[in-house]
Backbone as a ProteinNet text record, in pm:
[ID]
protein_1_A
[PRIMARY]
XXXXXXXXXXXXXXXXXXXXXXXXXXXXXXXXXXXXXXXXXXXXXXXXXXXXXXXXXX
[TERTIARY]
10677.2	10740.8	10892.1	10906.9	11101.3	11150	11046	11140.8	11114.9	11047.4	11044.4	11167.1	11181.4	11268.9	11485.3	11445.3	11562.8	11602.2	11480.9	11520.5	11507.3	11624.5	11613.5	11492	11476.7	11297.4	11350	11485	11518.8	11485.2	11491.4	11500.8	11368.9	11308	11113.3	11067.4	11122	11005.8	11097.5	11218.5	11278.8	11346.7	11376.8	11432.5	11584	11656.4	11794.7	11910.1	11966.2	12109	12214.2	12258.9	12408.4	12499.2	12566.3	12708.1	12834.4	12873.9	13018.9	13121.5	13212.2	13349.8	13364.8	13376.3	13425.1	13570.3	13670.3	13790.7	13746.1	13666	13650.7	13557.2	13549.8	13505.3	13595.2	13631.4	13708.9	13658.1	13565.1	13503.1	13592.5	13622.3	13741.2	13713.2	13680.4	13648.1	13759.2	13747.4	13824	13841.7	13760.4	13758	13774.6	13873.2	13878.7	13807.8	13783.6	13736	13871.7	13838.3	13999	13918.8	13998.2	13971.5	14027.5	14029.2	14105.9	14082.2	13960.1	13938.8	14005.1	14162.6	14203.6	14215.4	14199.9	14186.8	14017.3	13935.2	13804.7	13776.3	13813.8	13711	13720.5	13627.3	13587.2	13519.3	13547.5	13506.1	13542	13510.6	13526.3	13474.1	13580.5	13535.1	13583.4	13518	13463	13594.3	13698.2	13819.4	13806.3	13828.3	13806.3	13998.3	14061.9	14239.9	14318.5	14265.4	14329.6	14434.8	14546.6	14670.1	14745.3	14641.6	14720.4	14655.9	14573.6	14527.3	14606.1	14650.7	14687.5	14645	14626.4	14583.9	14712.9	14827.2	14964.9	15012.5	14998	15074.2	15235.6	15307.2	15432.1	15440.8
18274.4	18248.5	18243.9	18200.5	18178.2	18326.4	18418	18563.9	18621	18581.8	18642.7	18528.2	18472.3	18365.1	18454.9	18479.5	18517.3	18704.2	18779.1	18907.3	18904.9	18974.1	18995.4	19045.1	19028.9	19114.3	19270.2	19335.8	19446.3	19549.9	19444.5	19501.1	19533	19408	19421.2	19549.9	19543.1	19606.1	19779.3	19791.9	19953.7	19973.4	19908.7	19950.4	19978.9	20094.3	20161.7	20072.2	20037.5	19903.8	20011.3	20058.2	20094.3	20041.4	20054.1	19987.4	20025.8	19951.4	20001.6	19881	19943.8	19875.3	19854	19680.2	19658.3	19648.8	19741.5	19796.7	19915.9	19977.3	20123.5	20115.9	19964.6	19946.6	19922.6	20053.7	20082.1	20055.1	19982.9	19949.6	19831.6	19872.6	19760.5	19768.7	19688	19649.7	19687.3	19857.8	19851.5	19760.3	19688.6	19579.2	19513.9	19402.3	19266.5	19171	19116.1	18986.6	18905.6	18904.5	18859.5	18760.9	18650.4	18604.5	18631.3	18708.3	18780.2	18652.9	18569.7	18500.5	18329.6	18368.8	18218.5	18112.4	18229.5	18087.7	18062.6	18084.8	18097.7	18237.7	18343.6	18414.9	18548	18569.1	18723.4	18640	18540.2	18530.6	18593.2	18575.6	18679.5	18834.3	18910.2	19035.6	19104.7	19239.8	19291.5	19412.5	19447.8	19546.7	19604.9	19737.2	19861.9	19914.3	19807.9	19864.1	19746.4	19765.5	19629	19697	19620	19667.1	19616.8	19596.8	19541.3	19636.6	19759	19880.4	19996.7	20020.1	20203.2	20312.5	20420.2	20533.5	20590.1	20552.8	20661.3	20512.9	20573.3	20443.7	20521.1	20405.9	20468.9	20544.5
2107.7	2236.2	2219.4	2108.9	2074.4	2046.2	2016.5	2016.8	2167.2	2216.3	2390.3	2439.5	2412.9	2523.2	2447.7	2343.5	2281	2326.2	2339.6	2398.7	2557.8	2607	2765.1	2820	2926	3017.4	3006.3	3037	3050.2	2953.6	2801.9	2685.8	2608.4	2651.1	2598.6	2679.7	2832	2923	2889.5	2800.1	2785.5	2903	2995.4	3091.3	3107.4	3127.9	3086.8	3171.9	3155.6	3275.2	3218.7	3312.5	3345.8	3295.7	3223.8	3196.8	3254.3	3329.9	3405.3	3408.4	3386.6	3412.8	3506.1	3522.9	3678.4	3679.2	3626.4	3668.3	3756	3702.3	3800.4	3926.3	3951	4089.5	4189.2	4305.7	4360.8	4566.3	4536.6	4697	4716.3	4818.3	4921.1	5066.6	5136.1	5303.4	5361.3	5472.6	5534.3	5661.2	5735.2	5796.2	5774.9	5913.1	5928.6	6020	6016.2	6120	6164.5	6279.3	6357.9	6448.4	6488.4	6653.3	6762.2	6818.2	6910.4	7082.6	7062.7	7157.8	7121.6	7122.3	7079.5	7198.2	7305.7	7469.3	7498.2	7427.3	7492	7486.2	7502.9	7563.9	7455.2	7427.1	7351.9	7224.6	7149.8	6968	6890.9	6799.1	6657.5	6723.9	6607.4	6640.7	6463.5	6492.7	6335.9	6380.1	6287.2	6320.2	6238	6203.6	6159.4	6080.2	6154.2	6132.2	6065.6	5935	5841.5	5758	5858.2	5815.8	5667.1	5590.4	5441.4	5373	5393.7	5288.3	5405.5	5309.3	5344.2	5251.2	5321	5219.6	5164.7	5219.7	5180.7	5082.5	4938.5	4850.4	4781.5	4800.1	4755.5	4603.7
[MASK]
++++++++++++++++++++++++++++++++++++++++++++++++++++++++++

């Protein structure tokens, strides 16, 4: 039982894991969540125009 508890399940059962650099993870949310309803009326809303990513970098 102490050599099953010492090898991973991934590794007994052969199963292949990806190895990747999470530097070359390049997913970033172009959306924001804003409250656009600060008197009452509308709520949260889901925005599509988040002005702190641009595609044009200096």
């Amino acid at each position: 039982i102490e050599e099953m508890e010492n090898i991973p399940a991934y590794v007994r059962k052969k199963i292949p894991i990806e190895q990747k650099k999470h530097s070359e993870d390049q997913e970033v949310s172009r959306y924001r969540l804003t409250d656009e309803g600060s008197d009452g009326e509308g709520g949260p809303k889901l925005r599509s125009d988040n002005s702190y990513l641009h595609d044009n970098v200096d």
